[in-house]
C-alpha positions in Angstrom: 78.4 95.3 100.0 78.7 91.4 101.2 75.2 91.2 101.9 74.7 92.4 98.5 76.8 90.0 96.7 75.0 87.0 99.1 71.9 88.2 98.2 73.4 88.5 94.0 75.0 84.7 94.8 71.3 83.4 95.9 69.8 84.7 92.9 71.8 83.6 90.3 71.9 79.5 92.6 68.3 79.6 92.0 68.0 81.2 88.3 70.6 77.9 87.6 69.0 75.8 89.6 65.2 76.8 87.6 67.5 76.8 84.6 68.5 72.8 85.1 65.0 72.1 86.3 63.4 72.9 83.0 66.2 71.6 80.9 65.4 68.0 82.8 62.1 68.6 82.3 62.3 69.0 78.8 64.7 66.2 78.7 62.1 64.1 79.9 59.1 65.5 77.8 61.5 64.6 74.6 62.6 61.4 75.9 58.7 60.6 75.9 57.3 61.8 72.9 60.5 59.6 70.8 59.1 56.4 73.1 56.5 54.1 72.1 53.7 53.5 74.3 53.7 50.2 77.0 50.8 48.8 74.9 51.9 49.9 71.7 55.3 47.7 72.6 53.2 44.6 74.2 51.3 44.4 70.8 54.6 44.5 68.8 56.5 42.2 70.9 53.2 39.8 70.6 52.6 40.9 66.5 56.4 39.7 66.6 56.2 36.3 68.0 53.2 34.8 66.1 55.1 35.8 63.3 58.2 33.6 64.2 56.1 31.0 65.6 54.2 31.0 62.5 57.4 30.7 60.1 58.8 27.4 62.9 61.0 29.8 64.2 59.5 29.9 67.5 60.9 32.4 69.9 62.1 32.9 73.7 61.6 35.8 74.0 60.8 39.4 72.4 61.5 42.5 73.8 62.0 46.4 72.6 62.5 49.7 75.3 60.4 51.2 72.9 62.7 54.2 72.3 62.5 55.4 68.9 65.6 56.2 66.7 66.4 60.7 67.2 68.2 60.2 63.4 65.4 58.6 60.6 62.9 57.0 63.3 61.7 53.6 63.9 63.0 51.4 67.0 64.1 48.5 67.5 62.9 44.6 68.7 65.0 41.9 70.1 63.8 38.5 69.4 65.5 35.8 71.2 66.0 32.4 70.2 67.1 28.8 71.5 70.2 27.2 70.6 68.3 24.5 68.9 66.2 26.6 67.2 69.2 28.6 66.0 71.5 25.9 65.0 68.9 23.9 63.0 68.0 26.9 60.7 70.7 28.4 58.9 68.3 31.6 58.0 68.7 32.5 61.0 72.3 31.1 61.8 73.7 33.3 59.3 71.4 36.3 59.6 73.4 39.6 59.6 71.0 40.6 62.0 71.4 38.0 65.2 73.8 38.4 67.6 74.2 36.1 70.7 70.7 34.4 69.8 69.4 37.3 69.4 68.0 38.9 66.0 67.6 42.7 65.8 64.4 43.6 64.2 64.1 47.1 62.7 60.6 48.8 62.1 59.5 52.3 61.4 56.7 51.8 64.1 55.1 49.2 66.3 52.1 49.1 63.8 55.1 48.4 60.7 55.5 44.9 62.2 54.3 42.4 59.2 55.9 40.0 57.0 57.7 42.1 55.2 59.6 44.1 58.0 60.3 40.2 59.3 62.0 39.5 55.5 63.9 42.7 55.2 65.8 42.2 58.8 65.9 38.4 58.7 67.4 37.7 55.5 71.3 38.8 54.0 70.2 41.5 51.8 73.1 40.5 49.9 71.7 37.7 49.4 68.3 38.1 48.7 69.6 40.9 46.3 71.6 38.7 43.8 68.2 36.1 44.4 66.7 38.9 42.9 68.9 39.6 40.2 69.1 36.2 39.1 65.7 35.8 39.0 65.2 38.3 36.8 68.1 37.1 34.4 65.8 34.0 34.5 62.8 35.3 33.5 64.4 36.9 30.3 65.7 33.4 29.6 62.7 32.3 29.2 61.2 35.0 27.8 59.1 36.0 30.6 58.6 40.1 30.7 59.4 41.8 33.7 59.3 45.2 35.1 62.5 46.0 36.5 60.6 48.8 38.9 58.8 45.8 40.7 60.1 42.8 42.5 60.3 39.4 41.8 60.4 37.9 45.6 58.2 39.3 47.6 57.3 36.9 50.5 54.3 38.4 52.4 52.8 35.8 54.0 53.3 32.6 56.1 53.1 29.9 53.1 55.1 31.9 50.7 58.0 33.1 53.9 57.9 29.6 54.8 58.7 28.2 51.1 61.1 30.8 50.9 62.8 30.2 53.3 63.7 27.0 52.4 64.8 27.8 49.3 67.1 30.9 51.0 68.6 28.2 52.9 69.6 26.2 50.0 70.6 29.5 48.2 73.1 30.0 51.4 74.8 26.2 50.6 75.4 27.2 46.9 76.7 30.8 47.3 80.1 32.6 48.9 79.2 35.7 51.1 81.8 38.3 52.1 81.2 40.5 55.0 81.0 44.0 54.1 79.2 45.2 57.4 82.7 47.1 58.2 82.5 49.4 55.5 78.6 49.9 55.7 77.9 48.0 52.4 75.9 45.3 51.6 77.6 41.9 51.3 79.2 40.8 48.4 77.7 37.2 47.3 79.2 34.8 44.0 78.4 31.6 43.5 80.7 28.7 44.5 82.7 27.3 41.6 80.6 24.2 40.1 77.2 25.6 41.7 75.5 26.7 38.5 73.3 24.1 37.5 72.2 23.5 40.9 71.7 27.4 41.4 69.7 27.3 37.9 67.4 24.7 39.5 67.0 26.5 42.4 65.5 29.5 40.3 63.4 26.9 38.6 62.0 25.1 41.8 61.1 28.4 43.2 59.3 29.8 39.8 57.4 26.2 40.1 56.5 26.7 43.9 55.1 30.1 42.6 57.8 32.1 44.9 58.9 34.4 41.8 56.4 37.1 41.1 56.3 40.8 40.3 54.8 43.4 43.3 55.4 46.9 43.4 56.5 46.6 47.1 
């Protein structure tokens, strides 16, 4: 009877053991397939970088493990900057986004990376939202049409990113922003008492540089 239950005892030590075995296994296998490619992450963090560098916001460093997000997908880039670079554009200074120096890019996939995903991760969406919405209220003003299913700033390249951002900085001088990260909302933004006429202009200057038109994305 106690060789029996030795023999039952081995059994089951190496049915658990063949057990954990595969469940590694196909940890590994999943841990894979949800993990973006050595090249695939090389071309993003490089896709990434001429970006900055093209917008003067030259990086240190970019950098992603390449895992890709179990809940809704996409993974995420690190891109590191100097203090000097940092401190001397308030884009970035006061991005939601950069912790430490370091800005956390978003994208559904390393062949996402464009302008676009660059705008929607740099900027305060708070921000760029009331932008928006002002921008519209301008065009009624002056009677210009617009179709409230497109949008009015769409930066998609160097020379418009680069204008715009200029202006977003300016935009950041004129406006109060509260925090609502705590509560998963977007920020709250007003303008600062006085700031009207100097936040009219604004609207104007950028409809002048060509920085207010209608895309569908």
């Amino acid at each position: 009877m106690k060789q029996f239950f030795k023999v039952l005892t081995r059994i089951i030590l190496i049915i658990c053991g063949g057990l954990c075995l595969l469940a590694a296994l196909a940890f590994l296998i999943l841990t894979n397939l949800f993990k973006a490619s050595p090249s695939d992450i090389k071309k993003g963090n490089e896709a990434l970088k001429q970006i900055f560098i093209s917008l003067d916001l030259p990086p240190e460093k970019v950098e992603s493990n390449g895992k890709y997000q179990f809940e809704g997908g996409g993974l995420d880039f690190y891109v590191t900057f100097s203090d000097d670079v940092v401190n001397s554009h308030p884009v970035l200074k006061e991005s939601p986004n950069l912790t430490k120096n370091r800005l956390k890019v978003y994208v559904l996939n390393t062949g996402d990376i464009s302008y676009y995903s660059v705008e929607d991760n740099l900027f305060n969406h708070g921000l760029f939202q009331f932008l928006e919405e002002e921008s519209r209220k301008y065009f009624q003003e002056i009677g210009k049409k617009s179709n409230p299913s497109y949008f009015i700033l769409s930066w998609r390249d160097p020379e418009s990113m680069k204008k715009g951002i200029a202006f977003y900085e300016k935009a950041l001088t004129l406006v109060d922003i509260q925090d609502n990260s705590a509560i998963n909302h977007i920020d709250t933004v007003a303008l600062k008492p006085g700031k009207e006429a100097e936040f009219r202009q604004l609207i104007q200057d950028m409809d002048a540089a060509g920085l207010l038109t209608q895309r569908s994305e």
